[in-house]
KEMITI-117019 format. One line per field, with one value per atom (N, C-alpha, C): residue number from 1; atom name; z, y, x. Coordinates in pm, whole numbers, padded with zeros to 5 digits, always signed. Atoms other than C-alpha are relative to their C-alpha. Layout:
// KEMITI-117019
i = (NUM, ...);
at = (CA, ...);
pz = (Z, ...);
py = (Y, ...);
px = (X, ...);
END
This chain:
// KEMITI-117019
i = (1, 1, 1, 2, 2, 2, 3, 3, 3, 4, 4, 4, 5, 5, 5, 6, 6, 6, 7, 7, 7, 8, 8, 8, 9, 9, 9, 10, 10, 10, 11, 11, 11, 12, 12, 12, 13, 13, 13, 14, 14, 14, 15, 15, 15, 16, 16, 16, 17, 17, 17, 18, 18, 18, 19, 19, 19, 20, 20, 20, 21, 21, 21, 22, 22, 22, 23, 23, 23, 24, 24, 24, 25, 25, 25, 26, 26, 26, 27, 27, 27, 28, 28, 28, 29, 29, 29, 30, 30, 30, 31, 31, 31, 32, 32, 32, 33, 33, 33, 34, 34, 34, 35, 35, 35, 36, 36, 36, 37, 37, 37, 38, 38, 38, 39, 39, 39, 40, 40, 40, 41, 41, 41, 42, 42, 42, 43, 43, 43, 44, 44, 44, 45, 45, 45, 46, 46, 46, 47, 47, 47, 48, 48, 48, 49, 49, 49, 50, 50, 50, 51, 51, 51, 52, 52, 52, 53, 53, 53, 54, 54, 54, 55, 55, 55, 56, 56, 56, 57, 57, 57, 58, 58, 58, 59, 59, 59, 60, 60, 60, 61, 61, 61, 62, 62, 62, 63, 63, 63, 64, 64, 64, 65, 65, 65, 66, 66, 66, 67, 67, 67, 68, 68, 68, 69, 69, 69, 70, 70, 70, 71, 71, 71, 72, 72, 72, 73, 73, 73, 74, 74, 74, 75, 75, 75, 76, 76, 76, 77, 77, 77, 78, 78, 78, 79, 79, 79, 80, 80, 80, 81, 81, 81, 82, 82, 82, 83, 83, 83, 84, 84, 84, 85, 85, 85, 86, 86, 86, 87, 87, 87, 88, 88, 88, 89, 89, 89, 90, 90, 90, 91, 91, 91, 92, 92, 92, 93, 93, 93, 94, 94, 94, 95, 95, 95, 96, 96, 96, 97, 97, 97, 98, 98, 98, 99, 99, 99, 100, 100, 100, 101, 101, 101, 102, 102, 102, 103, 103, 103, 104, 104, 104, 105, 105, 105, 106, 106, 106, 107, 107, 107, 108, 108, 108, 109, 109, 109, 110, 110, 110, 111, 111, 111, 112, 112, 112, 113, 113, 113, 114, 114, 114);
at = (N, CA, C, N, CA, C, N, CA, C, N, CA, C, N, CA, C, N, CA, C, N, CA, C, N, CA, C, N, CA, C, N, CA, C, N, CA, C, N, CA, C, N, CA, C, N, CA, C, N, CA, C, N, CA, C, N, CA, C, N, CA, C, N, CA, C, N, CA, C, N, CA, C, N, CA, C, N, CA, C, N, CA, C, N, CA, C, N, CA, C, N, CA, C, N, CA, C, N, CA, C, N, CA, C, N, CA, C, N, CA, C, N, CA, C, N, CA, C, N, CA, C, N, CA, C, N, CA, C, N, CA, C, N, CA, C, N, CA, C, N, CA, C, N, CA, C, N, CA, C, N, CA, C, N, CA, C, N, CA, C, N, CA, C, N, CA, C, N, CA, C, N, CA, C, N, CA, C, N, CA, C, N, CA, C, N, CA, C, N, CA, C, N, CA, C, N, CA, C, N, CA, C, N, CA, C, N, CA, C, N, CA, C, N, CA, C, N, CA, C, N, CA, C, N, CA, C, N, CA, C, N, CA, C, N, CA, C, N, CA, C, N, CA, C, N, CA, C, N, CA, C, N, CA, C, N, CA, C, N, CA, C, N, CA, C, N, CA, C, N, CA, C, N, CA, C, N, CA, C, N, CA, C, N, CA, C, N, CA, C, N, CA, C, N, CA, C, N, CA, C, N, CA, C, N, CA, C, N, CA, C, N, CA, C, N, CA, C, N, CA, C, N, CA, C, N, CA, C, N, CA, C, N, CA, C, N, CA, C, N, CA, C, N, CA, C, N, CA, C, N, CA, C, N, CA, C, N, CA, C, N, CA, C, N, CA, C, N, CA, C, N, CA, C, N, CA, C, N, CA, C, N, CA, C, N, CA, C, N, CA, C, N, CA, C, N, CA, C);
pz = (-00048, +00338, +00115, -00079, +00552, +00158, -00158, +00909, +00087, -00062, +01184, +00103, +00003, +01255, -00050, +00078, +00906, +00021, +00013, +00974, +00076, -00140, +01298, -00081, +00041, +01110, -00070, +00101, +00786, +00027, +00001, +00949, +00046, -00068, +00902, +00020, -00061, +01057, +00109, -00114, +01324, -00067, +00047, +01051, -00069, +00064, +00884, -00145, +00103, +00559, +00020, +00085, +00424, -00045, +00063, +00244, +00086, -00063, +00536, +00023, -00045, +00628, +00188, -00180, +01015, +00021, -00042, +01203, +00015, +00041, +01158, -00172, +00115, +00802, -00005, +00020, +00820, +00086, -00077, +01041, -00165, +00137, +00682, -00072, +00098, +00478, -00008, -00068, +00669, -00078, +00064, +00593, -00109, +00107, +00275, -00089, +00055, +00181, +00058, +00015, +00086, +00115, -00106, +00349, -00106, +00073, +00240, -00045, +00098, -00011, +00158, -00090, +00201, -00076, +00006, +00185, -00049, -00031, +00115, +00118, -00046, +00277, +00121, -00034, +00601, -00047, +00035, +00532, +00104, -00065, +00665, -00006, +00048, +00561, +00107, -00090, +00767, -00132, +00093, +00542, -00007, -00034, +00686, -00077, +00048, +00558, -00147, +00105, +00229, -00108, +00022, +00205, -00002, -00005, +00328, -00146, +00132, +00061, -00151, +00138, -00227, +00027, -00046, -00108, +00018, -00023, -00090, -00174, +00149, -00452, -00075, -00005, -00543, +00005, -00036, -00390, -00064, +00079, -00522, -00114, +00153, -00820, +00000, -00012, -00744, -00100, +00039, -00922, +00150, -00102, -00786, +00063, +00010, -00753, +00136, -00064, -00523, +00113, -00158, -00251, +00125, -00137, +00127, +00043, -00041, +00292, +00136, -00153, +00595, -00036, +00076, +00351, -00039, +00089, +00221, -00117, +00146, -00106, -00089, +00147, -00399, -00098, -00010, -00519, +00060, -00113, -00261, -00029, +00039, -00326, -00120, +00144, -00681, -00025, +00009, -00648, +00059, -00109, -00400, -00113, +00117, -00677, -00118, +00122, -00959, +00065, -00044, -00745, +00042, +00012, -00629, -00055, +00105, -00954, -00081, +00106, -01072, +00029, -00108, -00802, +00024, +00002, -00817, +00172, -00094, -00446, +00002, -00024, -00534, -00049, +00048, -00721, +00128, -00130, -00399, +00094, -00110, -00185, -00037, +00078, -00450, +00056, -00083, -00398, +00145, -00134, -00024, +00002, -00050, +00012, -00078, +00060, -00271, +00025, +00003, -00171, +00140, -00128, +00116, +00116, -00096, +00398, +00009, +00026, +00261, +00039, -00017, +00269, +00138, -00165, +00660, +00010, -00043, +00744, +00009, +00045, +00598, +00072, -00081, +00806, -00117, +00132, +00453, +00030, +00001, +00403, -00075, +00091, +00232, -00129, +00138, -00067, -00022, +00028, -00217, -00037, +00057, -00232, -00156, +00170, -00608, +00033);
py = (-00132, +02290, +00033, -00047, +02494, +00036, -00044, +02466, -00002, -00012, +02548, -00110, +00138, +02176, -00011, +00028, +02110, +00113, -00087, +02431, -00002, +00030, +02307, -00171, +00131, +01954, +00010, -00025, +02116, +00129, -00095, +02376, -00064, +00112, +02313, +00134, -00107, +02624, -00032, +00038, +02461, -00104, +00066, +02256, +00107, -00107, +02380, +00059, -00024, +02400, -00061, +00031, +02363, -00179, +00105, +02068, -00124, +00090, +01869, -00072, +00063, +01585, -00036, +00028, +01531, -00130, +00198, +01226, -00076, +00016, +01150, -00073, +00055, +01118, -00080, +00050, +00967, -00129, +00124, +00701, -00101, +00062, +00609, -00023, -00014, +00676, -00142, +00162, +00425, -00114, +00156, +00128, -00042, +00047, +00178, -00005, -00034, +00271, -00123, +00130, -00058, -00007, -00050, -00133, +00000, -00025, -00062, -00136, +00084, -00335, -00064, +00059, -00598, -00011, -00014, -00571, +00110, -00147, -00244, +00053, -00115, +00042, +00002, -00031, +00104, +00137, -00142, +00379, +00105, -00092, +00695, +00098, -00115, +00896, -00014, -00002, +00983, +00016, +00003, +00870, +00088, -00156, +01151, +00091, -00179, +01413, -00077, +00016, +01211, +00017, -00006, +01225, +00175, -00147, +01593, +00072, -00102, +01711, -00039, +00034, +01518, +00086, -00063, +01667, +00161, -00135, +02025, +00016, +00020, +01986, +00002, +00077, +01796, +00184, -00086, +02088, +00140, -00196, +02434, -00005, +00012, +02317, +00056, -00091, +02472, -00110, +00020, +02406, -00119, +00055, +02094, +00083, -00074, +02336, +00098, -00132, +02546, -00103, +00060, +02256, +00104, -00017, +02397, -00066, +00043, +02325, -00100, +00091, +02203, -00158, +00220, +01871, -00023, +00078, +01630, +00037, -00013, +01649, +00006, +00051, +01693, -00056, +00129, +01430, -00127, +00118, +01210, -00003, +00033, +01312, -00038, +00065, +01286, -00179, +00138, +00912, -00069, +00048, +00843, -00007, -00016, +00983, -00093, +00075, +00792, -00152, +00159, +00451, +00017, +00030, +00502, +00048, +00017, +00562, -00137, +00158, +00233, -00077, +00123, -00007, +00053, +00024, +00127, +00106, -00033, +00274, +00116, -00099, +00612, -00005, +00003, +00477, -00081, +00028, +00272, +00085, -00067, +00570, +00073, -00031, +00733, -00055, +00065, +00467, +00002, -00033, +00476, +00098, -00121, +00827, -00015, +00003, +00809, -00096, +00109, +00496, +00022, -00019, +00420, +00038, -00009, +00424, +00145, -00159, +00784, +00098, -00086, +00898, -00013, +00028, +00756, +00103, -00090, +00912, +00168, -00118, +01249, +00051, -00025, +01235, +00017, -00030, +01162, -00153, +00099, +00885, -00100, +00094, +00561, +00036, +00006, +00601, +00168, -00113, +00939, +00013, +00005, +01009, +00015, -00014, +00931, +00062);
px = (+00029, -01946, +00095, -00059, -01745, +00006, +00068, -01831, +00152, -00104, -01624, +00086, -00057, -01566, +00079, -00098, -01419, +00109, -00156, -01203, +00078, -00132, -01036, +00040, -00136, -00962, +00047, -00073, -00845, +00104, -00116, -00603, +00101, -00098, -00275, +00060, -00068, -00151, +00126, -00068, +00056, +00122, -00127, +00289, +00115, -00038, +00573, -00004, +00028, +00484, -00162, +00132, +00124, -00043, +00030, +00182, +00054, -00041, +00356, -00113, +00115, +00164, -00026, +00018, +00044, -00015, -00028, +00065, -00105, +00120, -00279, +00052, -00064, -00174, +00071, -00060, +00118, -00024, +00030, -00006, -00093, +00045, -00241, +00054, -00025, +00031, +00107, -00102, +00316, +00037, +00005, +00216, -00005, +00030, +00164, +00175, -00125, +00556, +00090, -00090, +00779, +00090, -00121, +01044, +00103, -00165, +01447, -00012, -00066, +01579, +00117, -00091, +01763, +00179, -00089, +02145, +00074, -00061, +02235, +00040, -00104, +02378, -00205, +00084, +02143, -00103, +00076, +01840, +00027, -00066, +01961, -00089, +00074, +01665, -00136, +00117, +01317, -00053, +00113, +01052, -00083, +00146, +00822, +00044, -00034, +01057, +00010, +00038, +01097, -00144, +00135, +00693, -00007, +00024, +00683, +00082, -00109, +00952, -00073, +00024, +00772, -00161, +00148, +00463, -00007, -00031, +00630, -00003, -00024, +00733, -00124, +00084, +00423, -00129, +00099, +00182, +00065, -00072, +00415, +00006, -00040, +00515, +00160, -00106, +00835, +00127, -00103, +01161, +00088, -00016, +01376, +00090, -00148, +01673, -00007, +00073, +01446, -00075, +00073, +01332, +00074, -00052, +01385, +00096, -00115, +01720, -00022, +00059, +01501, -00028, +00089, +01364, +00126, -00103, +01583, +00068, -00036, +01813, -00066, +00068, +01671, +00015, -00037, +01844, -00052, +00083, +01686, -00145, +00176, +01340, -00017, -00023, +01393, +00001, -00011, +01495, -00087, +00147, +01197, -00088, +00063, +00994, -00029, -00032, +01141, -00066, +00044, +01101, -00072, +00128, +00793, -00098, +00041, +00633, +00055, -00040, +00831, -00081, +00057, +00673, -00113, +00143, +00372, -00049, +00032, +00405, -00098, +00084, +00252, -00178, +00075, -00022, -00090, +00042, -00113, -00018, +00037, -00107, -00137, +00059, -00321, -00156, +00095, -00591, -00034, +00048, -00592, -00103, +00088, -00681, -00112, +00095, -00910, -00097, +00084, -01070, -00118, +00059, -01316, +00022, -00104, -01064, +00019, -00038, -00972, -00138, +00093, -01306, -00056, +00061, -01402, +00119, -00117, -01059, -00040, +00017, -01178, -00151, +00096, -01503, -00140, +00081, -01699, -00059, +00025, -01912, +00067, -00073, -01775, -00010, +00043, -01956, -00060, +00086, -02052, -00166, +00119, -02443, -00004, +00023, -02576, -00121);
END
């Protein structure tokens, strides 16, 4: 239900897009994203904005051709994408939110009343 509780923790009026995630979030989301592959080329990218841009995409539906110039390549998110659907990463973030953790986080009980 809509109380004016849940509507000061569900506004995201103050990001720049909608679908960005806040640091609240991204403090849950973190840990859950692999580190870089050892010996390569250092990571040059902010994971946040990799998350925000797949999450811009993700939430519009928009064309990749048509990401914001402010997010990453779309190229870049694209390949984020691709590898974490290989390894499983998104399906792990998936669970989080959905799981118990997700629902304390969300100010819900663990378990939904049956």
């Amino acid at each position: 239900m809509w109380t004016e509780e849940n509507r000061a923790h569900y506004n995201r009026d103050h990001l720049r897009y909608p679908s960005d995630v806040t640091d609240e979030e991204w403090g849950l989301i973190e840990p859950l994203i692999p580190p870089a592959k050892r010996g390569g080329g250092q990571c040059r990218v902010n994971m946040g904005e990799i998350v925000n841009g797949l999450m811009y995409v993700l939430s519009t539906g928009c064309q990749w051709r048509a990401v914001p110039k402010d997010l990453p390549p779309r190229r870049t998110l694209f390949d984020y994408l691709s590898l974490w659907n290989r390894d499983k990463t998104l399906e792990r973030l998936h669970h989080a939110f959905m799981s118990d953790a997700g629902r304390r986080w969300a100010g819900r009980p663990a378990r939904p009343p049956v």
